[in-house]
Structures are given as C-alpha cells and as structure tokens.
C-alpha positions as CSV (number, residue, x, y, z in Angstrom):
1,X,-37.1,-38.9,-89.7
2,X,-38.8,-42.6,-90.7
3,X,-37.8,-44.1,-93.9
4,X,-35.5,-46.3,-95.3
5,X,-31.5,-46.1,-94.3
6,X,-29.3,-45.4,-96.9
7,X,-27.4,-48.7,-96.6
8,X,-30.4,-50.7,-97.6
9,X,-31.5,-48.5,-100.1
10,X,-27.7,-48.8,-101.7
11,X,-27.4,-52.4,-101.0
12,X,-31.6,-53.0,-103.0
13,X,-30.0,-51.0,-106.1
14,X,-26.5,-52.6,-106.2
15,X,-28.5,-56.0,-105.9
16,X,-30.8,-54.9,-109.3
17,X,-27.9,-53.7,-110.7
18,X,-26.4,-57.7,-110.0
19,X,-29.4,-59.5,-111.4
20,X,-29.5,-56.9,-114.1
21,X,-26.1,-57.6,-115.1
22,X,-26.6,-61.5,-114.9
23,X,-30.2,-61.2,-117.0
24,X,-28.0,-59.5,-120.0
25,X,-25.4,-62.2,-119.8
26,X,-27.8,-65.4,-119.5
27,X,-29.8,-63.8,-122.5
28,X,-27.0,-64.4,-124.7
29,X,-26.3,-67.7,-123.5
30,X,-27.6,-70.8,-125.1
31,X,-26.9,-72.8,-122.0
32,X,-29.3,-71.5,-119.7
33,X,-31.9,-73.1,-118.7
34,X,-35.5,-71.7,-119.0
35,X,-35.9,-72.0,-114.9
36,X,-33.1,-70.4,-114.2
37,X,-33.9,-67.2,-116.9
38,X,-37.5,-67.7,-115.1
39,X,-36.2,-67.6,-111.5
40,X,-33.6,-64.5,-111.9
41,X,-36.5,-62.4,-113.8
42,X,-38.8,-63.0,-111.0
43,X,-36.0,-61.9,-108.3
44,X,-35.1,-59.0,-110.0
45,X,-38.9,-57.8,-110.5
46,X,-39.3,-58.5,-106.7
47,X,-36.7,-56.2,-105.7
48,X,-37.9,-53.9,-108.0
49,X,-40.9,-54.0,-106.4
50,X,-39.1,-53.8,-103.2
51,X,-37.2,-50.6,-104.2
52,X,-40.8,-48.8,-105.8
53,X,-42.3,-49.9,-101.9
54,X,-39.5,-48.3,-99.9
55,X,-39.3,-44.9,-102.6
56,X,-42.9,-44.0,-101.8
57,X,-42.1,-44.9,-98.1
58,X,-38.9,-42.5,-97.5
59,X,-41.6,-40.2,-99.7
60,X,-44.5,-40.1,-97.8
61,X,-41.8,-39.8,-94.8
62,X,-40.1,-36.8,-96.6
63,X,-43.5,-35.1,-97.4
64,X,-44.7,-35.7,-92.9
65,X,-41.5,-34.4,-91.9
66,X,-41.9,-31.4,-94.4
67,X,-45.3,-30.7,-92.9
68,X,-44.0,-31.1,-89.6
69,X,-41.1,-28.4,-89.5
70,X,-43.5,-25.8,-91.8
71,X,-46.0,-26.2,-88.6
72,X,-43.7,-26.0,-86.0
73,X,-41.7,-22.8,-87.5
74,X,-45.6,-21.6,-88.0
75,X,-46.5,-21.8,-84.4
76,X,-43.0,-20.7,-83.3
77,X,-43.4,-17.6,-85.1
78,X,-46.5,-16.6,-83.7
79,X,-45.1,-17.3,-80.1
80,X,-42.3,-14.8,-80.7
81,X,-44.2,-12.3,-82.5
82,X,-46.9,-12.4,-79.3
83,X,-43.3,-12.4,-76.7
84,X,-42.6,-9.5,-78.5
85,X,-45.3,-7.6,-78.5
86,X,-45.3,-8.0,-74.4
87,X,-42.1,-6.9,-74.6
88,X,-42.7,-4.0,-76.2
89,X,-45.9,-3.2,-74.1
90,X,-43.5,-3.4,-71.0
C-alpha cells in the first residue's frame, strides 16, 4: 500500500510539536528578535502544510487500496460461486 511511512509521519509531528513548543516560549520572551519569531512561524506553518499534504496522500491511498480489495473479493466470489456450480453439475 502507497503512502507515507510511519516514521516520517512521526518524525513531521514530533518536529510541529518542537517549533510549537519553541513559538510558546519565544512569545513570552522579550529578547527575541522579530526575524527569528517570523522565521520559526513560517517553518512550523510549512510543516503543517507538509503534514495536511502527506494526510490526504496516505488518504486517497487508504480509500485505492479499499477499493481494490472490495473488487478483488467481488470478482473472487463470483469465480468460486461459478467453480461451484461445475462442481455441483459434475
């Protein structure tokens, strides 16, 4: 099945959860500089994005595979219903 491996999806969160983390420290701060604020709000929004992109991949891959199995166990049932009506014609 395609989609994204657990690892990276683990690793994208745990990364969010960093910058997340660091954006609730730094807002406190009266050091920080404006660039720096600027800079870790723009990561974290791109791995956001990042995480929203590979969801609705591992989706769409969920939903194909789905579709997939309920037509093979579709045809396969019509193959042993027909094998055993021969069978039972024998």
């Amino acid at each position: 099945m395609q989609g994204i491996e657990p690892k990276f999806h683990s690793s994208l969160t745990d990364r969010m959860d960093y910058y997340r983390g660091l954006l609730k420290k730094i807002a406190d701060d009266p050091e920080i500089q404006p660039s720096d604020m600027i800079s870790r709000v723009s990561e974290l929004s791109e791995l956001y994005e990042d995480y929203l992109a590979n969801k609705r991949q591992l989706e769409r891959s969920i939903k194909s595979y789905r579709q997939y199995h309920n037509d093979l166990r579709k045809h396969l049932t019509l193959r042993v219903r027909e094998l055993r009506r021969k069978v039972k014609q024998k």
